[in-house]
C-alpha positions in Angstrom: 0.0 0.0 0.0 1.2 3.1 -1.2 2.0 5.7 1.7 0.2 8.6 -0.6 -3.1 6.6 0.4 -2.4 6.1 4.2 -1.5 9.4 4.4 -4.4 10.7 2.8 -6.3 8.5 5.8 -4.5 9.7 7.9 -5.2 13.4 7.6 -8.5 12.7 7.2 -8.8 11.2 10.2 -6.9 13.9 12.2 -9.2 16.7 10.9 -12.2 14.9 12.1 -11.0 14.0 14.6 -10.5 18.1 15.7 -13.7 18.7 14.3 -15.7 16.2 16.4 -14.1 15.2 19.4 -12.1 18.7 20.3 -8.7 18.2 22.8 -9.2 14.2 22.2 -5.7 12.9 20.9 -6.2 10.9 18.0 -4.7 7.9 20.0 -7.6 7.7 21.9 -10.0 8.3 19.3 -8.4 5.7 17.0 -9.5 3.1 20.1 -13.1 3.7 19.4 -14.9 1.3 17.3 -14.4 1.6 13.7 -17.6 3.6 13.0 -16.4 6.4 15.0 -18.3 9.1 12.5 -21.8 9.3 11.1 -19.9 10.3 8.3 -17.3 7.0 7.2 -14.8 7.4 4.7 -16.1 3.9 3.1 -19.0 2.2 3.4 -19.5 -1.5 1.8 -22.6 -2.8 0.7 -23.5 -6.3 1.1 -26.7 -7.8 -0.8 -28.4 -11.1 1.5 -30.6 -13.3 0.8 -30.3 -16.5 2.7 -26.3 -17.0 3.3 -26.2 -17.7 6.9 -23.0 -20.1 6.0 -20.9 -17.0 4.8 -22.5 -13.8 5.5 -20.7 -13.9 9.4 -16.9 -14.7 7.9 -17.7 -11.8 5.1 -18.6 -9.0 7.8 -15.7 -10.2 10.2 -13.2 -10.5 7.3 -14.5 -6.5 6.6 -14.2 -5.1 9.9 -10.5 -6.7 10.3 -9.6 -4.8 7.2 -10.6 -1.6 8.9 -9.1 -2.2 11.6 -5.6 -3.4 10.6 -5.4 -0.6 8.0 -7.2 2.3 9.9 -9.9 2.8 7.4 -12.8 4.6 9.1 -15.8 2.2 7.1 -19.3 1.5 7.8 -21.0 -2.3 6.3 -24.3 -2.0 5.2 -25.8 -5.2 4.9 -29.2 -5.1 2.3 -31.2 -8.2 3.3 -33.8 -9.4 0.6 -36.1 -11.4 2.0 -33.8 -13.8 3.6 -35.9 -16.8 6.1 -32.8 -17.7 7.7 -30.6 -16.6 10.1 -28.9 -14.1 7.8 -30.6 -11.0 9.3 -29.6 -12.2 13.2 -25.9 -12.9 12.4 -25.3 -9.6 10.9 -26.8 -7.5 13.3 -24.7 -9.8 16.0 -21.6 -8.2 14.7 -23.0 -5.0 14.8 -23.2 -3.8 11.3 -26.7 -2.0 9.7 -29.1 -4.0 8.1 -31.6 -2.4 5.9 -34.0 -4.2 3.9 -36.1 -4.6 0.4 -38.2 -6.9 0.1 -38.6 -6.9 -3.2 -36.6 -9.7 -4.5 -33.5 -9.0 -6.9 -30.1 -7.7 -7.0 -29.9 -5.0 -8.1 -32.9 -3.9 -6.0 -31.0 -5.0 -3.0 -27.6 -3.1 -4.5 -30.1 0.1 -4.9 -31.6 0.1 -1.4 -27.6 -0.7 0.4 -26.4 2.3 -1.6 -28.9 4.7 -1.1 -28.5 4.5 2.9 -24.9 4.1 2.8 -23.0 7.4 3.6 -19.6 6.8 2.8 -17.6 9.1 0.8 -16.6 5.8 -1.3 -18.7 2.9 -1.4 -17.3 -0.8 -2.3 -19.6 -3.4 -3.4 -18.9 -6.9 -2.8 -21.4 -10.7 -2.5 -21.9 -11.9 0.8 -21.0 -15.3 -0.4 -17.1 -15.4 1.3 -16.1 -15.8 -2.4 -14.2 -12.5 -2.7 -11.2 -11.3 -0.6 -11.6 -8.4 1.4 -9.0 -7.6 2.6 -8.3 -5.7 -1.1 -10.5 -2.9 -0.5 -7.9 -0.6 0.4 -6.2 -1.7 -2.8 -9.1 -0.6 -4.8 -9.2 2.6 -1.9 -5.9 3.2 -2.9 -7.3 3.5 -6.8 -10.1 5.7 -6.5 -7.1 7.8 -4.7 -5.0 8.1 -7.8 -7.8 9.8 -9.7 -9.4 6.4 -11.2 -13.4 6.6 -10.6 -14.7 2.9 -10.6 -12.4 0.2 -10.1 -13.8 -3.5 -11.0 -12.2 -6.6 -9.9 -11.6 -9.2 -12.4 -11.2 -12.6 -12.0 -9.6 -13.2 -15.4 -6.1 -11.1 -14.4 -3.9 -13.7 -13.3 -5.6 -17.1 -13.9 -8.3 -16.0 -10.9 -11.3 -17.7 -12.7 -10.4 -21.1 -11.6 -13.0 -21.6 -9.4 -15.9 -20.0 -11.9 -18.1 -22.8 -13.9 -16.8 -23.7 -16.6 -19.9 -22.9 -18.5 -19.7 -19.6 -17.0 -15.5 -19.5 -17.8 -15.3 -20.2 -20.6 -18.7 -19.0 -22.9 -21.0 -16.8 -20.7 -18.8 -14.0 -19.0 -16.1 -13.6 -21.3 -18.5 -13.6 -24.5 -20.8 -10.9 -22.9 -17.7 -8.9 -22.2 -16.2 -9.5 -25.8 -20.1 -8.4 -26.9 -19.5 -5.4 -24.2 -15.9 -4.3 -25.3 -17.5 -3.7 -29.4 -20.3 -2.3 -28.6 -18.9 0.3 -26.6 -15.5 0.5 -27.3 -14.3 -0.3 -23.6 -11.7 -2.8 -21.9 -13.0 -4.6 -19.6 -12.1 -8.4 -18.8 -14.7 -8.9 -16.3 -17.7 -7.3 -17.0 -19.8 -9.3 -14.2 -17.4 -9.0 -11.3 -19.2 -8.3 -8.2 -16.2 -6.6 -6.3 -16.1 -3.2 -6.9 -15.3 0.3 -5.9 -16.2 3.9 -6.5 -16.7 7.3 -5.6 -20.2 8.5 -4.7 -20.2 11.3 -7.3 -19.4 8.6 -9.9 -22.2 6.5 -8.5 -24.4 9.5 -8.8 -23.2 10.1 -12.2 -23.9 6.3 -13.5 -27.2 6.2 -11.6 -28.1 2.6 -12.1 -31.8 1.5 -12.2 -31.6 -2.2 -13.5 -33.4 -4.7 -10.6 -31.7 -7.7 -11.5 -28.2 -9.6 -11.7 -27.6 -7.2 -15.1 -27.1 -4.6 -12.4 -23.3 -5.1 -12.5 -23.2 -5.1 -16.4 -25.6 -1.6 -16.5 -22.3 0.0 -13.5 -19.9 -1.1 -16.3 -21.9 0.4 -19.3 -22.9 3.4 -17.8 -19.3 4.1 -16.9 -18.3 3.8 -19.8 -21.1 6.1 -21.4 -20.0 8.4 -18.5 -16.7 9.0 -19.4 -15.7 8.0 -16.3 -11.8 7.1 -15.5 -11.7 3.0 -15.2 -9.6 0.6 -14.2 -9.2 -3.0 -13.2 -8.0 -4.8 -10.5 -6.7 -9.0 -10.5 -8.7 -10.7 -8.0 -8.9 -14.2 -7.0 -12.8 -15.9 -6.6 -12.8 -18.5 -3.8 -14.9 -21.3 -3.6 -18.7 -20.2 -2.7 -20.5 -20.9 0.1 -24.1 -21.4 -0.1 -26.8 -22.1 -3.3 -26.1 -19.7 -5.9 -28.7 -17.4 -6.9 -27.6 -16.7 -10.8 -29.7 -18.2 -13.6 -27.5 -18.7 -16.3 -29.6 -18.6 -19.5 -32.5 -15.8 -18.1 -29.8 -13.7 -16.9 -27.5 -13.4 -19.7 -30.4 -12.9 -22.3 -31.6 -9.6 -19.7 -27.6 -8.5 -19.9 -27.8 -9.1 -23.8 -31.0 -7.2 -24.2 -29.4 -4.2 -22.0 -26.3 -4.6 -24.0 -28.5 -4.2 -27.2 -30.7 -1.1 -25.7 -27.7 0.9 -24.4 -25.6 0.9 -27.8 -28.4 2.8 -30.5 -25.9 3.5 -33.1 -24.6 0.3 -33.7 -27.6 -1.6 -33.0 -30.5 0.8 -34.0 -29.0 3.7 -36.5 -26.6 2.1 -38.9 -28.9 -1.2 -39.9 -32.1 1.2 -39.3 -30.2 3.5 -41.8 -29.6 0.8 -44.4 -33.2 -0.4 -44.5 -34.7 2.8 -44.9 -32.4 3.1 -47.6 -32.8 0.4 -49.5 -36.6 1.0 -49.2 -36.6 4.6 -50.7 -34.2 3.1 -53.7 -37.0 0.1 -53.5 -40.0 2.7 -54.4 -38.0 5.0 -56.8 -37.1 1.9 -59.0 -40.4 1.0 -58.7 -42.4 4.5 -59.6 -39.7 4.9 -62.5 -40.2 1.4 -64.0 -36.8 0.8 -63.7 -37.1 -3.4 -63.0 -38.8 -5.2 -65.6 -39.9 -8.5 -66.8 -40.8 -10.0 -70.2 -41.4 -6.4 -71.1 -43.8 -5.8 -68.3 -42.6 -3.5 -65.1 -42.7 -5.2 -61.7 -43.8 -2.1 -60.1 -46.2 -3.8 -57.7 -43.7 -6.4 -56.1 -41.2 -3.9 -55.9 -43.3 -1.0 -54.3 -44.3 -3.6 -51.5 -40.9 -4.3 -50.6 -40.2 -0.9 -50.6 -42.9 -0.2 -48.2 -41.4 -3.4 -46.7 -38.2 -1.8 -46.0 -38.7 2.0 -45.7 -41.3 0.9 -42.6 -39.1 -1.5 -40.9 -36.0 1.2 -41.1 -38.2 4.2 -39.9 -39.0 1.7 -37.0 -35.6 0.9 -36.1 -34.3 4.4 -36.4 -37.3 5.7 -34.2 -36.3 3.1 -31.7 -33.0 4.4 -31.9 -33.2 7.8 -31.9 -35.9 6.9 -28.0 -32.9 5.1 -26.7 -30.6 8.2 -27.7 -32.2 10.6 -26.6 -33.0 8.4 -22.7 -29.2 8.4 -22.7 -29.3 12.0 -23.4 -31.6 12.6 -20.8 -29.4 11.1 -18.1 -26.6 12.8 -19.3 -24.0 10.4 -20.7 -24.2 12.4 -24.5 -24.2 15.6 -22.8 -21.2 16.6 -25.4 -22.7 14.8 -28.4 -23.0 17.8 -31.2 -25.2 15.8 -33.6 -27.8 15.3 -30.8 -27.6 18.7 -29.6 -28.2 19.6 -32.8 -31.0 17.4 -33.8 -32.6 19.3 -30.7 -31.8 22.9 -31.9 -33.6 22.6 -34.8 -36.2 19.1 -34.2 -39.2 20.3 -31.8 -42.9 18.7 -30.7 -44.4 21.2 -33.4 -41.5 20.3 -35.8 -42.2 16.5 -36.1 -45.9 17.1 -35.7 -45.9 19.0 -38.8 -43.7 16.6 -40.5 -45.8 13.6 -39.6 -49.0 15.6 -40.3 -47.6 16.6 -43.9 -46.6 13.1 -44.8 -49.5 11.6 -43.6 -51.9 13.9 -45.2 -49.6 13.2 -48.7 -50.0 9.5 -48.4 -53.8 9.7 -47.1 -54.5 11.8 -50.5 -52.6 9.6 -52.9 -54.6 6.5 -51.6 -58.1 8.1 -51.7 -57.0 9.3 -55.3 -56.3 5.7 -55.7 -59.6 4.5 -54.3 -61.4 6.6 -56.7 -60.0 6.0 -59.6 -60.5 2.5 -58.8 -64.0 2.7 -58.4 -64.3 4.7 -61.5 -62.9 1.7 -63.2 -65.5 -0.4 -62.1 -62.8 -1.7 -60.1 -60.7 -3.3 -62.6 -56.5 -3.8 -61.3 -55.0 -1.0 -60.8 -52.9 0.6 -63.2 -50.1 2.5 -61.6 -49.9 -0.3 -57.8 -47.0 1.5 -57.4 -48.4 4.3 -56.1 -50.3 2.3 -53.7 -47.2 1.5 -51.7 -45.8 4.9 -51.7 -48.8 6.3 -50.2 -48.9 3.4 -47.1 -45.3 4.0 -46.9 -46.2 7.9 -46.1 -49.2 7.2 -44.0 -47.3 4.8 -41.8 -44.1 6.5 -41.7 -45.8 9.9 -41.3 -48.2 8.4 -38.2 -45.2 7.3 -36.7 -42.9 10.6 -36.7 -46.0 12.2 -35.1 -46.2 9.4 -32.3 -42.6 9.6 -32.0 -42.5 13.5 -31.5 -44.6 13.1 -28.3 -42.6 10.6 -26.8 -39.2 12.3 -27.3 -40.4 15.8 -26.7 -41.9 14.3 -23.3 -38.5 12.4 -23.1 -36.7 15.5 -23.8 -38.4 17.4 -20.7 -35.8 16.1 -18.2 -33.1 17.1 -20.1 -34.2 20.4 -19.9 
């Protein structure tokens, strides 16, 4: 341990210590108990639910660290729902339990860090696999300017004890998956042993409720712009039933994975279909693709109605996830979508919508009529049929989509 970091301790620990206690020598205040301050320097955060086999060796492993290193730290232990003796053992050794009773992890995570009051909070499974006697390595990180620091048990050959399902396919894929989508480095994106500041907490405010909690603190950071870094760890051997589901809980991380990331996933193949559908209907309105002699205007207007649709739909889906992750600050420097704003308003898209919809709406009722003036032989130009859904449809949804992103668009304001 660098002295940089005990020194930093230290000093804090003298200031309070004139602050609170007056004339008392820090000697004496240092023979206290650890949580000498309403106001610790670290607080860890313990989810429970039913591991009465580990949670009493996790709290006293805690609590030795702070003592041997002269850490001023508060445990919070977030029980949720346990029906054995979980709740009793923790409050034995004197740490705070809180609880949620609604069931999940990140629920649990959410409650423990919203009463915890430490300057730094660490994060860590109540399961005796992880060591804890590293937090004031990962102390000593936050202290060098780094703003979350994630263990990882793939530094140093510490996965050994991981199954090998989850070794070798689940974690490391969903990391690799991770690590494209948003151009970060992790090795571990589901690590449960982590540290960071409470501003950066603040700043990634997490909302997910289940075990893709821990993949939402790594996106988010990353989103953030926040300083990262990693930290080997060894995983011991766990002690109780495990509550991950393997298959349910790496499709939620893969569907977060998807929803976070709307350029690669929503506005380059949302971009490309829109495309091909607008080439689709002018090939088709020109009579450009023909067969024996004959145009085959009407099977290529319907896949350009086909494919315009489906791209306006993916961009629109886009352009909601955007603008939520504009909301909550993470594209607070993003030009383009500052832009987009500048000049894109509720009245903007309503009258865009309105005109396009109107457009279409005509075209097909000229349709209509001319078709019943024919005594309603076939059609002769079809083509124009799917240009005109195309605009109703499309022009429906910008006005639909106006509302939700100018009510979206509120909190950013």
């Amino acid at each position: 341990m660098g002295r940089s970091f005990y020194g930093g301790i230290s000093a804090w620990r003298l200031a309070l210590s004139d602050f609170q206690v007056g004339e008392m020598g820090l000697r004496d205040m240092l023979n206290e108990s650890i949580s000498i301050t309403d106001v610790p320097l670290v607080s860890v955060v313990l989810p429970c639910l039913n591991e009465e086999k580990a949670i009493g060796a996790c709290i006293e492993s805690i609590q030795k660290t702070f003592a041997e290193t002269c850490i001023p730290g508060e445990i919070v232990v977030c029980d949720n729902g346990s029906t054995d003796r979980s709740v009793a053992i923790a409050e034995s050794l004197g740490v705070r339990v809180v609880h949620q009773p609604e069931r999940g992890y990140g629920k649990a995570y959410l409650k423990g860090f919203a009463t915890a009051k430490g300057t730094y909070l660490v994060m860590g499974d109540a399961d005796d696999t992880y060591d804890f006697s590293m937090i004031p390595v990962f102390l000593e990180k936050l202290q060098a300017g780094y703003d979350f620091v994630t263990g990882s048990r793939y530094l140093e050959r510490g996965h050994a004890t991981i199954p090998f399902l989850h070794r070798i396919f689940g974690n490391p894929l969903l990391t690799r998956i991770l690590n494209a989508l948003f151009e970060t480095r992790y090795t571990d994106v589901y690590c449960g042993y982590r540290a960071f500041s409470r501003r950066a907490y603040d700043t990634i405010q997490p909302v997910s409720p289940g075990m893709e909690f821990n993949l939402e603190l790594a996106i988010n950071a990353g989103l953030a712009g926040l300083k990262a870094t990693e930290v080997p760890i060894r995983l011991r051997e766990r002690k109780g039933e495990s509550k991950l589901r393997t298959f349910r809980d790496g499709w939620r991380s893969l569907r977060m994975m998807l929803i976070y990331c709307p350029n690669k996933v929503f506005f380059f193949p949302g971009l490309i279909a829109l495309g091909l559908g607008v080439l689709a209907h002018i090939v088709s309105l020109a009579g450009l693709v023909q067969f024996g002699g004959r145009p085959l205007g009407t099977a290529t207007g319907i896949f350009g109605t086909i494919f315009s649709v489906a791209g306006f739909q993916i961009l629109s889906v886009g352009l909601h996830a955007k603008t939520y992750s504009w909301s909550r600050r993470f594209d607070r420097d993003n030009r383009a979508l500052a832009t987009f704003y500048d000049r894109f308003n509720l009245e903007t898209g309503l009258m865009l919508g309105g005109g396009m919809l109107l457009i279409g709406a005509a075209t097909l009722g000229f349709l209509v009529w001319e078709w019943a003036q024919s005594g309603f032989l076939p059609l002769s130009h079809p083509e124009w049929a799917s240009l005109g859904a195309t605009l109703v449809i499309i022009g429906g949804g910008t006005v639909f989509s106006s509302l939700f992103i100018s009510a979206m668009s509120m909190k950013r304001s």
